[in-house]
C-alpha positions as CSV (number, residue, x, y, z in Angstrom):
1,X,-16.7,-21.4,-24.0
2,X,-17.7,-18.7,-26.0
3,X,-18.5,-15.1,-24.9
4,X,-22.0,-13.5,-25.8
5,X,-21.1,-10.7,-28.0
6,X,-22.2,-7.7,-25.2
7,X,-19.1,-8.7,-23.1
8,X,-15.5,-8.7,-23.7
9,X,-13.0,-10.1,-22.0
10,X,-10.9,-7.8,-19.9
11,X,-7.9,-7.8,-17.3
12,X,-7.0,-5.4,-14.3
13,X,-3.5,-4.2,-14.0
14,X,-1.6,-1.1,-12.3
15,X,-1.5,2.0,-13.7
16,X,1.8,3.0,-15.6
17,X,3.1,6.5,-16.6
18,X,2.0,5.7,-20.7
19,X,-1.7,5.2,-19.4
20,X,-2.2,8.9,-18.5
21,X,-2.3,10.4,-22.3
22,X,-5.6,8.0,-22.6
23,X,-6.7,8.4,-19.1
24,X,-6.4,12.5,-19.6
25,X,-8.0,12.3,-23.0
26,X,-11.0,10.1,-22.0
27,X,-11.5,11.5,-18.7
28,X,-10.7,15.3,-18.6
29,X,-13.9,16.2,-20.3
30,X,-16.2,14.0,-18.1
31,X,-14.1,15.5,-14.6
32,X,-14.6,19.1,-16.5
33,X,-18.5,18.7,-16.6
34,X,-18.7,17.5,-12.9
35,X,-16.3,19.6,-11.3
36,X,-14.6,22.4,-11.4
37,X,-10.9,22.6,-12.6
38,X,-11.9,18.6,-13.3
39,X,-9.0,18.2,-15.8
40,X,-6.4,20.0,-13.2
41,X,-7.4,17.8,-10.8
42,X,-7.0,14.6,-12.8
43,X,-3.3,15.7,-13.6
44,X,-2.3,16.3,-10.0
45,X,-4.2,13.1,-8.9
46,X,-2.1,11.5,-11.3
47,X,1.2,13.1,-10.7
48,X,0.4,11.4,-7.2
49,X,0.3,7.9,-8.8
50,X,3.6,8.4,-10.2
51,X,5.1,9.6,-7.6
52,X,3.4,6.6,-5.4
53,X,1.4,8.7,-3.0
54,X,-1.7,7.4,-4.6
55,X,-2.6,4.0,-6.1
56,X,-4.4,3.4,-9.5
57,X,-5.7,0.7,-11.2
58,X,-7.0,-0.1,-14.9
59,X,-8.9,-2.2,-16.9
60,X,-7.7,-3.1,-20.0
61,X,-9.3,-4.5,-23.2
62,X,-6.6,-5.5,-25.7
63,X,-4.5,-2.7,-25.9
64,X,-7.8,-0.2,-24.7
65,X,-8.0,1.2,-21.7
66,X,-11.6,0.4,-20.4
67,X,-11.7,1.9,-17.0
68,X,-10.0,3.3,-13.7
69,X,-9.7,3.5,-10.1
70,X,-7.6,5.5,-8.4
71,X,-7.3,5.8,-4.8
72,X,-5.6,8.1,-2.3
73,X,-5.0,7.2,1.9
74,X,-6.5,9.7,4.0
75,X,-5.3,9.5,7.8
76,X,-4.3,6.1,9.2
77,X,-6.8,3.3,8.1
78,X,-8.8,5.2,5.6
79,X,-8.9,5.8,1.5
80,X,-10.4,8.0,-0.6
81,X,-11.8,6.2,-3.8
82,X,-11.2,9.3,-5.9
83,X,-11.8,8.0,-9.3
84,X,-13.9,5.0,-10.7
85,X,-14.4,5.7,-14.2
86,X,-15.6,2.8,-17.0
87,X,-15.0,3.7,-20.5
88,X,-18.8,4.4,-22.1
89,X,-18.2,1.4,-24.9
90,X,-17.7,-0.8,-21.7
91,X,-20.0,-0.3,-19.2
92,X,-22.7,-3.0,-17.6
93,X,-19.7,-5.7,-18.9
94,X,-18.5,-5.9,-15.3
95,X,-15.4,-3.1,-15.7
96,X,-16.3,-1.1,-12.6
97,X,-17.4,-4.5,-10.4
98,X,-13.6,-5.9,-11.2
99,X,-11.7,-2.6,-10.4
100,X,-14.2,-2.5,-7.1
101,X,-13.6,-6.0,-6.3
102,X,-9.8,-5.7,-6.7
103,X,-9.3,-3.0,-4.8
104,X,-11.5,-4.3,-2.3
105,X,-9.0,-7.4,-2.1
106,X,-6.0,-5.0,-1.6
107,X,-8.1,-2.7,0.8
108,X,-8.5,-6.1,3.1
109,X,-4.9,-7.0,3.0
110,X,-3.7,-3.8,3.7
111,X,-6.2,-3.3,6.7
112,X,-7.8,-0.3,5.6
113,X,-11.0,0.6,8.1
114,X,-13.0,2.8,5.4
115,X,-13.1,3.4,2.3
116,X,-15.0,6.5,0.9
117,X,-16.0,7.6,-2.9
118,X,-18.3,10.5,-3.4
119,X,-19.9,11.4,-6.9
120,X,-22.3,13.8,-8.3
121,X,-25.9,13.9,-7.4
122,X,-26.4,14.3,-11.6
123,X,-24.7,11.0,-11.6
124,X,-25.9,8.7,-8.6
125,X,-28.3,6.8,-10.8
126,X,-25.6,5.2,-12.5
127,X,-23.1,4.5,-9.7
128,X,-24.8,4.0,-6.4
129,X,-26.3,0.6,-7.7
130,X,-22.8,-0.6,-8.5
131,X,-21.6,1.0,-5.1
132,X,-24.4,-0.5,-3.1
133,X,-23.5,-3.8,-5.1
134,X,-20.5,-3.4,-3.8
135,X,-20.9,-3.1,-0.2
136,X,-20.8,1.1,-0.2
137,X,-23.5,2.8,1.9
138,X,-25.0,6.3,1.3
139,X,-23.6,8.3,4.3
140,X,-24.6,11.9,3.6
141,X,-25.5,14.2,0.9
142,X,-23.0,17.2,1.1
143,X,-25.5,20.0,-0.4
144,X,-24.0,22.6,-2.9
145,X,-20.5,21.8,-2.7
146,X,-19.6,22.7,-6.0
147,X,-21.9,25.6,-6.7
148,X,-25.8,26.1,-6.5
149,X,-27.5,22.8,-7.0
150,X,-24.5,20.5,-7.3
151,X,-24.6,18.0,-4.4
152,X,-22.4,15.6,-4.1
153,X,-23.3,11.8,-2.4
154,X,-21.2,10.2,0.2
155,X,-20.8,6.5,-0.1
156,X,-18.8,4.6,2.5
157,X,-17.3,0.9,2.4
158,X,-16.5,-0.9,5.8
159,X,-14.9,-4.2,6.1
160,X,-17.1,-5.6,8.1
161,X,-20.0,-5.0,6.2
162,X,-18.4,-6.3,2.7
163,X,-20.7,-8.4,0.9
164,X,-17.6,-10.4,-0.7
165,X,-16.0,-12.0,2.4
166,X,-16.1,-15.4,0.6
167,X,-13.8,-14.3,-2.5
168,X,-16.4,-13.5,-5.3
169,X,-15.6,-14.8,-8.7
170,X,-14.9,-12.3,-11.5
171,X,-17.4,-12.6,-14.3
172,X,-15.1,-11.6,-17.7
173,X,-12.2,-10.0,-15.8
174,X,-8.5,-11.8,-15.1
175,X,-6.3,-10.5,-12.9
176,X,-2.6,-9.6,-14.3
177,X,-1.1,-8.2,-11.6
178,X,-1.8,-7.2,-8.1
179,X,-3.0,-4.4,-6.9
């Protein structure tokens, strides 16, 4: 079977320590634009990953990284989906469904209750279709939060409401380890 030429194969793994030169390169300036102390942030988030009091997952095309999730618990039964970034050259090729869909899969088996991701108003026309795709609801808009005018949407996942109960199959995505 051959591939049409807009998507390219990819596979999820776990995060490792030589992922965060690329991960701080390619996503620093995009955290900067959206937040403040964005890149800061990004570095503790990821000191967390290493020291395993966070989780992180990424897509990988050949040796590219094409995306990231990263996800930190909040009190008993409950995550915070702080990062779900896809590499511009790979988006709408399924990168963000995949990283959703596997941690989904781990979020399940571990028992986790809610799940929640919030993102920039200035960017909800590019995410919430994926996130409503993906069994997230809008809960609240949290006005101003980071300054005059920047709003930030609440989006919450609930098993019970997940849309993939059945095991969905992963359209150009393998899986080469777990989550």
């Amino acid at each position: 079977m051959t591939l049409p030429t807009s998507v390219t194969a990819f596979g999820i793994r776990s995060y490792v320590p030589a992922d965060r030169r690329t991960l701080s390169l390619e996503l620093s300036p995009v955290l900067e634009r959206l937040y403040p102390q964005g890149a800061s942030w990004l570095q503790r988030r990821l000191d967390e990953v290493e020291t395993r009091r966070a989780q992180a997952i990424v897509a990988v095309c050949g040796n590219r990284l094409a995306g990231v999730a990263i996800e930190t618990p909040k009190e008993t039964g409950r995550l915070k989906l702080s990062t779900l970034w896809t590499h511009p050259a790979h988006r709408r090729q399924g990168v963000g469904r995949s990283l959703l869909v596997h941690g989904r899969r781990a979020w399940l088996e571990r028992g986790v209750d809610r799940t929640d991701v919030t993102c920039a108003a200035s960017a909800a026309a590019s995410l919430a279709p994926l996130l409503h795709a993906s069994g997230f609801s809008l809960q609240h808009l949290e006005r101003d939060r980071y300054g005059e005018g920047r709003h930030e949407l609440v989006f919450s996942w609930f098993p019970d409401a997940d849309p993939w109960s059945a095991g969905p199959r992963i359209p150009g995505g393998t899986s080469t380890t777990s989550y």
